[in-house]
ROVEXLUM-961670 format. One record per atom (N, C-alpha, C): x, y, z; residue in three letters. Coordinates in steps of 0.1 Angstrom, whole numbers, padded with zeros to 4 digits, always signed. Example, Ala and Ser with C-alpha at 12.3 -4.5 7.8 and 13.67 -1.06 7.14 Angstrom:
2
+0132-0057+0078Ala+0123-0045+0078Ala+0132-0033+0078Ala+0128-0022+0071Ser+0137-0011+0071Ser+0129+0000+0079Ser
***
This chain:
219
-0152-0263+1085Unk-0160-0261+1097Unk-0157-0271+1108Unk-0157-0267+1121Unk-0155-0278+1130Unk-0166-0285+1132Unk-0161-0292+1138Unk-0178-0307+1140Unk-0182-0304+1146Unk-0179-0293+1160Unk-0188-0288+1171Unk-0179-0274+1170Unk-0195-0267+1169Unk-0188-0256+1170Unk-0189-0247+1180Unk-0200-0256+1188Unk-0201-0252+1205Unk-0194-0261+1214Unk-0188-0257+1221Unk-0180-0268+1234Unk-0183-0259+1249Unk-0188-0267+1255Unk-0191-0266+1268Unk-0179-0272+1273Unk-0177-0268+1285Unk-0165-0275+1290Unk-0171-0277+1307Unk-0166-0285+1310Unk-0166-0291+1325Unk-0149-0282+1330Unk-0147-0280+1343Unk-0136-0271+1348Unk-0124-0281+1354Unk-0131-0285+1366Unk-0118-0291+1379Unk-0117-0307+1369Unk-0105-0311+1374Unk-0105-0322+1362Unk-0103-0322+1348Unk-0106-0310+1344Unk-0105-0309+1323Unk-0096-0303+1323Unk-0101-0287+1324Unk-0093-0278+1324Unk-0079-0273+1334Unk-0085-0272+1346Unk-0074-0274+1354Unk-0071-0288+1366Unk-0059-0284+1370Unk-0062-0291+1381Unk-0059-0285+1394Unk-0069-0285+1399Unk-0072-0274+1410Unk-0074-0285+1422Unk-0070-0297+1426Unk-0064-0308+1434Unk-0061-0302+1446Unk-0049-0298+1443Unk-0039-0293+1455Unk-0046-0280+1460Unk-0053-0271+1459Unk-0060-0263+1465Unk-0073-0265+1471Unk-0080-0271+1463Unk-0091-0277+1468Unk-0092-0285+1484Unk-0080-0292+1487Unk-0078-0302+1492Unk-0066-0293+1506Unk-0063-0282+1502Unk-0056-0274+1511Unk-0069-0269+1517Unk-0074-0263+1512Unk-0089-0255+1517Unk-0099-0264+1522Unk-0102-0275+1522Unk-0110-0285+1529Unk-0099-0290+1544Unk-0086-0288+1541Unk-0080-0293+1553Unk-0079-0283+1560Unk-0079-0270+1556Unk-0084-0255+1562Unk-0096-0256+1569Unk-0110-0256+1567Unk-0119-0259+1574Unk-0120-0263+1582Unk-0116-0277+1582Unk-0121-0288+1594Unk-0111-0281+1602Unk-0098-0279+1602Unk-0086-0273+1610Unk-0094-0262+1619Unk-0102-0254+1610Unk-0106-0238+1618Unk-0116-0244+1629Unk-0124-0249+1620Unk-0138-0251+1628Unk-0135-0261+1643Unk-0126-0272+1644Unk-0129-0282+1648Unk-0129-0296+1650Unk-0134-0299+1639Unk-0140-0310+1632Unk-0130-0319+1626Unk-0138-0334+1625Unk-0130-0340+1618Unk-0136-0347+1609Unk-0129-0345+1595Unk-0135-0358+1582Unk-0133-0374+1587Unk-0142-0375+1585Unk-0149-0392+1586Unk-0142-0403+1573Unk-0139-0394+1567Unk-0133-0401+1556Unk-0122-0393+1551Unk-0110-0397+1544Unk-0094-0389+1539Unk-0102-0380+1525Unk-0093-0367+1529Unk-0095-0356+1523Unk-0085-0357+1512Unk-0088-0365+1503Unk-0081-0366+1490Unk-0084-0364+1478Unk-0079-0364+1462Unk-0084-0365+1451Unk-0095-0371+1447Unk-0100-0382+1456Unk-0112-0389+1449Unk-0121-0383+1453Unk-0121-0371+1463Unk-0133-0356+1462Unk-0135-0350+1461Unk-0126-0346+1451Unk-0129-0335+1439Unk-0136-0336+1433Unk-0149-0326+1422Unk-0154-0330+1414Unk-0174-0321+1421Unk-0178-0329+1430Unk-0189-0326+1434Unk-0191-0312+1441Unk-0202-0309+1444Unk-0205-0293+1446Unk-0200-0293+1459Unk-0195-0279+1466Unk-0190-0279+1479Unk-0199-0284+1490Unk-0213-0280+1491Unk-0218-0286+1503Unk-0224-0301+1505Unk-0218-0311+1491Unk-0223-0320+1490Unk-0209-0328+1490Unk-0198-0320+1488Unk-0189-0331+1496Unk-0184-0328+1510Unk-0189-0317+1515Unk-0188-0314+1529Unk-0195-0326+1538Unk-0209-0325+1535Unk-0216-0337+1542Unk-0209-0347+1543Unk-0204-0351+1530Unk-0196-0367+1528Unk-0185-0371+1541Unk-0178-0354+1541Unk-0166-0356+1546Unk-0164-0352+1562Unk-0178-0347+1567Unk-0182-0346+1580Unk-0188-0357+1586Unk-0199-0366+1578Unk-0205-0377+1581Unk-0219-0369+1582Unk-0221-0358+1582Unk-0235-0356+1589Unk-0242-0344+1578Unk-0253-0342+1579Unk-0259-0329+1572Unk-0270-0319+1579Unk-0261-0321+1593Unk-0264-0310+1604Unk-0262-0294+1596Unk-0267-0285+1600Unk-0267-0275+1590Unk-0257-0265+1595Unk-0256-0262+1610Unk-0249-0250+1613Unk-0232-0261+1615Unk-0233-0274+1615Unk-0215-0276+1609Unk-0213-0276+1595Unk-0224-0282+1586Unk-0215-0278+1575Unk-0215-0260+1570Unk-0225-0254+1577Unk-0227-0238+1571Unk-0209-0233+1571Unk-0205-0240+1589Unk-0195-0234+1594Unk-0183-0246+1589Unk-0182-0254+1583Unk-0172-0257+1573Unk-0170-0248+1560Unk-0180-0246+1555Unk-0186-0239+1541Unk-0178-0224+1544Unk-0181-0218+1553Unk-0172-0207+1558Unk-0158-0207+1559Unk-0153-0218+1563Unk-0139-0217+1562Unk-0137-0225+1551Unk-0139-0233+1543Unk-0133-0233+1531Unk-0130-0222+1523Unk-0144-0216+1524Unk-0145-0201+1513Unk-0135-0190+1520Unk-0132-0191+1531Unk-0126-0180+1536Unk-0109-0188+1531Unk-0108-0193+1531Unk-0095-0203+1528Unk-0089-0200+1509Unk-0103-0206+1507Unk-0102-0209+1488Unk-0098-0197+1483Unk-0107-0187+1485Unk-0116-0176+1477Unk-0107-0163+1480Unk-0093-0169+1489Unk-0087-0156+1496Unk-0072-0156+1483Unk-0067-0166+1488Unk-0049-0173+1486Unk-0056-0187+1478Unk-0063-0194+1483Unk-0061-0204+1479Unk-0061-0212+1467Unk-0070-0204+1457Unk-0072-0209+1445Unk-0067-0204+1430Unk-0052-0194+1441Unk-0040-0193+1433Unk-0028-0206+1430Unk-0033-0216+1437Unk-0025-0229+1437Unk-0031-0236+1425Unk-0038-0234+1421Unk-0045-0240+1402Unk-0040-0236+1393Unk-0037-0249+1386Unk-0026-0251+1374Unk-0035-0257+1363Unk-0028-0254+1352Unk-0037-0256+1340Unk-0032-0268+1340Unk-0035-0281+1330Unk-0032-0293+1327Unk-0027-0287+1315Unk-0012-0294+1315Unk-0007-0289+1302Unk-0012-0295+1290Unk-0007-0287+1279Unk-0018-0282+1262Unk-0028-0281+1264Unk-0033-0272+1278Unk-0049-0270+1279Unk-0048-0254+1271Unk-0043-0246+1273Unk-0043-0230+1268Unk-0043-0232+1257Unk-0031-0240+1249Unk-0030-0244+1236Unk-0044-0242+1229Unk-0049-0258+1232Unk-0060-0266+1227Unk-0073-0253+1229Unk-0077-0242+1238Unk-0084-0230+1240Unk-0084-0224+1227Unk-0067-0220+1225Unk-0066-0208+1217Unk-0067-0215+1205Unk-0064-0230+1199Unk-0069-0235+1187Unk-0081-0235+1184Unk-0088-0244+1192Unk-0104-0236+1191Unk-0109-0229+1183Unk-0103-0217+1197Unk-0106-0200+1194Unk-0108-0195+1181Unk-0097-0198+1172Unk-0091-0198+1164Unk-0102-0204+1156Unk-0104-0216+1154Unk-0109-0222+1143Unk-0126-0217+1143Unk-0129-0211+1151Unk-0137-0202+1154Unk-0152-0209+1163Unk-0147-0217+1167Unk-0155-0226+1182Unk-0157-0210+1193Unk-0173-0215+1197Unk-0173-0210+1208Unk-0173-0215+1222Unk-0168-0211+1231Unk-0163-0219+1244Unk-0171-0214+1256Unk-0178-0222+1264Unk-0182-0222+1275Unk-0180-0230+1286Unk-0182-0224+1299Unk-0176-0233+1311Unk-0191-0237+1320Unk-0195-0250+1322Unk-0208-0257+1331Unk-0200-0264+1342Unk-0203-0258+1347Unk-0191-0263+1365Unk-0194-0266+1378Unk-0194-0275+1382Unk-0195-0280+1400Unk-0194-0265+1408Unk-0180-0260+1404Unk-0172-0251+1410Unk-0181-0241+1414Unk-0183-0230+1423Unk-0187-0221+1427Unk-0184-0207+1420Unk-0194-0195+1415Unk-0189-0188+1405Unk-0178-0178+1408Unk-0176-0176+1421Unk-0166-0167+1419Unk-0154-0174+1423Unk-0149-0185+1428Unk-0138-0188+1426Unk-0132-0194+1414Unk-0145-0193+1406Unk-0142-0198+1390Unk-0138-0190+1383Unk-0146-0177+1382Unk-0143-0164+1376Unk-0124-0159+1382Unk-0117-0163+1394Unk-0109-0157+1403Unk-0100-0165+1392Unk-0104-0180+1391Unk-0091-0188+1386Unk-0092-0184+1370Unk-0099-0182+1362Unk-0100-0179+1350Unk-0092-0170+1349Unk-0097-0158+1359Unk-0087-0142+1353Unk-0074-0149+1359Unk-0068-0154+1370Unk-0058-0157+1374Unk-0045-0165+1360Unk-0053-0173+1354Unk-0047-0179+1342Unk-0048-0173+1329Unk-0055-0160+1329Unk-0054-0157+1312Unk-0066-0160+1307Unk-0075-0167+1310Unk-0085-0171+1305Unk-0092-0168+1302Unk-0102-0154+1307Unk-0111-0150+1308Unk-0114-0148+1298Unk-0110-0142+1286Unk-0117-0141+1271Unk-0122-0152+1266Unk-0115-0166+1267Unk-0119-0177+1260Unk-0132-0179+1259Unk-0138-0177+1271Unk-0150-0180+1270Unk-0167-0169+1269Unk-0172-0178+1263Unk-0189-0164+1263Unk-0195-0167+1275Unk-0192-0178+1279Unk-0205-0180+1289Unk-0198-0184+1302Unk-0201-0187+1314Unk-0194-0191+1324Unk-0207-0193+1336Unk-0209-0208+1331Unk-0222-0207+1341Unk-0218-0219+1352Unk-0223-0216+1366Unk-0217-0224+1378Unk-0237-0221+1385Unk-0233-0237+1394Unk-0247-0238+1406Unk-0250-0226+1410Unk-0243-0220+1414Unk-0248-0207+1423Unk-0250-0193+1410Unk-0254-0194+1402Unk-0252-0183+1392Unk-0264-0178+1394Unk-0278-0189+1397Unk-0289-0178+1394Unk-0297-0183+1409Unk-0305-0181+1415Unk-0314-0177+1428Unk-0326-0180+1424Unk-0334-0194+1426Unk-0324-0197+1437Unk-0310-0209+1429Unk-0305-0213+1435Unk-0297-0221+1431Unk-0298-0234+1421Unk-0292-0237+1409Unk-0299-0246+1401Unk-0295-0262+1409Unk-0304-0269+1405Unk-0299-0282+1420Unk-0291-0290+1411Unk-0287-0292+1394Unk-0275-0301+1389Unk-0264-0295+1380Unk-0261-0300+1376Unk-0252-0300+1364Unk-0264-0304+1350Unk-0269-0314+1355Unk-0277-0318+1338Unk-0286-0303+1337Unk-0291-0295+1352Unk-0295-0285+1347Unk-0292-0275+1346Unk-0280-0268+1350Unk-0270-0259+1348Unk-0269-0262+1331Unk-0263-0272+1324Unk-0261-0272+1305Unk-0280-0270+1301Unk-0288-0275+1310Unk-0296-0271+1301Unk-0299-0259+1303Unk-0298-0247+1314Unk-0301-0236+1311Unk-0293-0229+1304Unk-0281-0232+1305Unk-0265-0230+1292Unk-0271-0225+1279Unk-0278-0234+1278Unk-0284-0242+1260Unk-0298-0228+1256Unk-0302-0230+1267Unk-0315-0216+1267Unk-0307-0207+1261Unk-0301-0201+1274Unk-0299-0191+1274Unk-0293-0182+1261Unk-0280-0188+1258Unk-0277-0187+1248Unk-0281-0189+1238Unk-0289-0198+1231Unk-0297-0202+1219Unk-0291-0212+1213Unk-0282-0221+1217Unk-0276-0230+1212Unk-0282-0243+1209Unk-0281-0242+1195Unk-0286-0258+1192Unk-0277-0273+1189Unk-0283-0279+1197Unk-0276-0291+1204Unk-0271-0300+1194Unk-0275-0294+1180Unk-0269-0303+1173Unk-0250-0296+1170Unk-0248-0287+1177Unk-0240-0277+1172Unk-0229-0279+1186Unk-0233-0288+1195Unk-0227-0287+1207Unk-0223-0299+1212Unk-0215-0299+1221Unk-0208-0308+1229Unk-0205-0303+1242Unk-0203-0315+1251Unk-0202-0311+1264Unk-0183-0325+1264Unk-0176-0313+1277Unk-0158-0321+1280Unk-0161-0318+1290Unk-0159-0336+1299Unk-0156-0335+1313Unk-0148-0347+1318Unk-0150-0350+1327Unk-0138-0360+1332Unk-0148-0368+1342Unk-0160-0370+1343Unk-0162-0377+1355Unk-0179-0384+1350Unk-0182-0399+1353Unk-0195-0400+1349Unk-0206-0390+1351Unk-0206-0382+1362Unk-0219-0373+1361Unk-0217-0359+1350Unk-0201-0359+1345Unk-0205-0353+1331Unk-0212-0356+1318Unk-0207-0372+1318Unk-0212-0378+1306Unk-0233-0379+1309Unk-0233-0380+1319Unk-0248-0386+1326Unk-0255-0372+1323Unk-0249-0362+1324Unk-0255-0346+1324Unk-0259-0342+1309Unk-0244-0346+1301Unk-0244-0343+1289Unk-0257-0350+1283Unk-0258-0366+1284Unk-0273-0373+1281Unk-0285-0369+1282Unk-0288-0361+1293Unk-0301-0354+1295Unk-0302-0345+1291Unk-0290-0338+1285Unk-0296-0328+1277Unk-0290-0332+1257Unk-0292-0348+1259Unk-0287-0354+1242Unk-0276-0346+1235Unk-0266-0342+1246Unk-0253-0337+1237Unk-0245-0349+1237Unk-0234-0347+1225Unk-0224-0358+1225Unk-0215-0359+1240Unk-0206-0365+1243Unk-0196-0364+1253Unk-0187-0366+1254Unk-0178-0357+1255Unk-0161-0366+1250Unk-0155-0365+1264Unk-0148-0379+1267Unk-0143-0376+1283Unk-0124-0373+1284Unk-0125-0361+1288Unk-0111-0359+1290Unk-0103-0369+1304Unk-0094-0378+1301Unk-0084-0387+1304Unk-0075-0385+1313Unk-0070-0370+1315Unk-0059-0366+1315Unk-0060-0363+1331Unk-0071-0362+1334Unk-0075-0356+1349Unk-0077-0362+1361Unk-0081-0359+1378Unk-0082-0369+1383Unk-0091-0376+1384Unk-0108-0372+1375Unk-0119-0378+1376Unk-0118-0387+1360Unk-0105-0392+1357Unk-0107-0402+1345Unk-0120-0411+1345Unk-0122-0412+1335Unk-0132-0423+1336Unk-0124-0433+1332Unk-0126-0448+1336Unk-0117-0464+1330Unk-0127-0464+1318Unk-0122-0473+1310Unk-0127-0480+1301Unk-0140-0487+1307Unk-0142-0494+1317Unk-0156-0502+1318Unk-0164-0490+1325Unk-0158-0479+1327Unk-0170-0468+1332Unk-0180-0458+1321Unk-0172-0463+1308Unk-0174-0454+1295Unk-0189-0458+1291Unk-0199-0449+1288Unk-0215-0456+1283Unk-0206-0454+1265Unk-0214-0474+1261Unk-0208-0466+1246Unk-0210-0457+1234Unk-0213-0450+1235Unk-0220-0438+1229Unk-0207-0423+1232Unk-0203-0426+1249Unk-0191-0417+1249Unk-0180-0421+1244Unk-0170-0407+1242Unk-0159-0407+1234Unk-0148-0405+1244Unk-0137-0411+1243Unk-0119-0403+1257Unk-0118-0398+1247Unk-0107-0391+1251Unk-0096-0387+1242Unk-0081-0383+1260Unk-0074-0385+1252Unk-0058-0385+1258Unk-0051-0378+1263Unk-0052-0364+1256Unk-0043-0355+1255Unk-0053-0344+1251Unk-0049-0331+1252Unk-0061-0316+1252Unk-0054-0314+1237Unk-0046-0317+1227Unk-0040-0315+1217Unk-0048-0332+1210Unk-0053-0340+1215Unk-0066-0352+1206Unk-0079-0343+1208Unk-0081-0340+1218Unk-0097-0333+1217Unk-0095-0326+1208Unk-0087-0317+1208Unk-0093-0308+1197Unk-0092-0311+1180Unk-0084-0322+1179Unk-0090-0326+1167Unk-0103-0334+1167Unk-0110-0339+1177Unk-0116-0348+1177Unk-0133-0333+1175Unk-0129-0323+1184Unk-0136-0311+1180Unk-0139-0308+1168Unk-0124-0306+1161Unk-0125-0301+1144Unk-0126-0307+1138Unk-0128-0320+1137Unk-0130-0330+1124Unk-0119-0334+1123Unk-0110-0331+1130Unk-0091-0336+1122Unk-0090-0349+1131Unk-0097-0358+1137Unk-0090-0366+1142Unk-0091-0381+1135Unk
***
């Protein structure tokens, strides 16, 4: 039997790395609209929900500029854009082992649901998973991540001793805690966590071919 036989997964960062589109489509925005980021439109803002790194990266939380950033990213992302997302290699692998060992897989994500759903079918994915829950899934919108896994947990009937949460960034690990799942932080991404960022209680792992033994008991 594996050790967890539920895995929640965290997306941008674990699974893929969706970097280079993300970061084409924010430089799309500000381009359309006008505007300029107050700070560089790089990898270290990835990770957080779209209208909460918009603010960051406009300086302001005036509503009709970020509405009309929020518009041209999505018109950007959601068209072409989020065909530039690449799997982190041995990630499909490490899925279909799982799969296999008979884990069930779910996705708790920053990401917005239909460019999540677009990149999943885009890569083959779509079966992997039962569940695929993102901020905007239910109305009105859930306001975290720690509560996004706990309606996960509902909904499905999953008992937490049965589960784990994979992500790449402290507010995975911090999400996973409020709802007392283990946490294993995947390494390989651009929201690594360092070693003095780790609470010790969380687990790295290296490579998407360590997690999954660290999943099934084999490690």
């Amino acid at each position: 039997m594996p050790r967890y036989c539920q895995v929640l997964f965290d997306l941008d960062g674990t699974l893929i790395d969706s970097a280079p589109a993300i970061l084409a489509s924010y430089r799309d925005a500000f381009a359309s609209t006008g505007h300029r980021p107050v700070i560089a439109i790089d990898a270290g803002i990835v990770g957080p929900p779209l209208l909460e790194t918009l603010r960051m990266l406009a300086g302001t939380r005036d509503a009709a500029v970020i509405d009309a950033l929020a518009a041209g990213f999505k018109a950007s992302y959601d068209s072409t854009g989020y065909r530039q997302t690449a799997a982190y290699e041995g990630v499909d692998a490490m899925l279909r082992r799982l799969g296999a060992a008979g884990c069930t897989l779910s996705i708790a994500t920053n990401k917005r649901l239909l460019p999540t759903r677009l990149i999943l079918e885009h890569l083959g994915w779509s079966g992997h998973f039962a569940a695929v829950y993102a901020l905007d899934l239910f109305e009105p919108r859930l306001p975290d991540k720690a509560a996004m896994i706990a309606r996960l947990l509902q909904d499905r009937g999953i008992d937490r001793a049965d589960a784990v949460y994979v992500g790449d960034r402290g507010e995975d690990g911090e999400s996973a805690d409020a709802n007392q799942l283990p946490f294993i932080a995947a390494t390989w991404g651009y929201g690594s966590l360092e070693a003095g960022e780790m609470a010790p209680h969380w687990r790295a792992v290296a490579s998407p071919a360590a997690l999954a033994d660290e999943i099934l008991g084999e490690a």
